[in-house]
N, C-alpha and C positions, 0 to 999 in steps of 0.2 A: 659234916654236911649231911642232911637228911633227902632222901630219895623222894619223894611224892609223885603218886600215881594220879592222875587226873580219873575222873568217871568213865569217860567218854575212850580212853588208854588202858583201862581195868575192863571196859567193855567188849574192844579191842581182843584184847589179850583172849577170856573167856573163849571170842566165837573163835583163835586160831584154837584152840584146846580143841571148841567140839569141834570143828570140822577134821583134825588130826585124829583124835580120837575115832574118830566114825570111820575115816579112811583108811588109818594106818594102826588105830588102836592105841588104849591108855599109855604105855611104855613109850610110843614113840612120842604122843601128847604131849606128856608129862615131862619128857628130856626137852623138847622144842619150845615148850614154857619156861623149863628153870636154866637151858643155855640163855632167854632172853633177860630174863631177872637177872643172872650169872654178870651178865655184860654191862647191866649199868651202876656194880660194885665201882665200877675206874672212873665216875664222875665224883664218887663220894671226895676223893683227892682231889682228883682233876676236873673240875667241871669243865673246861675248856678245851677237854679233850679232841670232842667231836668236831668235825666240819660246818661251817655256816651252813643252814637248809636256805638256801638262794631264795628256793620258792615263797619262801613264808618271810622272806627277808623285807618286804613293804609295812609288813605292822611294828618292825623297829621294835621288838623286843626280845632278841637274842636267840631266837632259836636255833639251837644244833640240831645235830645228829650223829650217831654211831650205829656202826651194821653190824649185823648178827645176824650170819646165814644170809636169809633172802630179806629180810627186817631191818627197815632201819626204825630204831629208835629216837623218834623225836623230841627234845624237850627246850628247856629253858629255864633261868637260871629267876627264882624269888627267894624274896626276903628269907620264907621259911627253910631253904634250901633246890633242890634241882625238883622241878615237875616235867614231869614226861609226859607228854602231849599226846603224842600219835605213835603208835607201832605201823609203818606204814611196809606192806608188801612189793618192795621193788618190781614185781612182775606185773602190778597193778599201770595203767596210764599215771605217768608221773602229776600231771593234771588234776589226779581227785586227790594228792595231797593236801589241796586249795578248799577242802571241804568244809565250810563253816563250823563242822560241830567239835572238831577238833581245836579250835583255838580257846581253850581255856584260860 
């Protein structure tokens, strides 16, 4: 099973780098990026790993999720294999999970 990043989850990812990066510096960046890549190795088996994301559960098309640190991991389950939706920041209002640009 193939992993696929959506744009809009590649974009995501990017601004936690810089913003880690600028506050805590490349090193810490860099591990807080590849712990989150690290983490969705266990869909490649399992895609049913994760928890239904409740929130996102009215467009009926399977979204999970798995947590990594403060991150949950978004995704859902296509043809071509799992896409990853949203890296959403738990500390954020659970509310702007609902964000339109994340449903790819």
């Amino acid at each position: 099973m193939k992993i696929i990043w959506s744009d809009f989850s590649s974009e995501i990812l990017v601004e936690i780098y810089k913003y880690y990066k600028l506050k805590a510096g490349s090193n810490i960046a860099n591990q807080i990026k590849s712990n989150i890549f690290n983490s969705t190795k266990q869909l490649k088996k399992n895609p049913f790993s994760g928890q239904i994301e409740v929130s996102l559960k009215q467009l009926n098309e399977g979204h999970r999720y798995i947590v990594e640190a403060n991150y949950k991991i978004v995704y859902k389950p296509v043809i071509e294999g799992i896409l990853i939706t949203d890296v959403f920041d738990t500390r954020q209002d659970p509310i702007k999970i609902n964000r339109t640009s994340n449903i790819s």
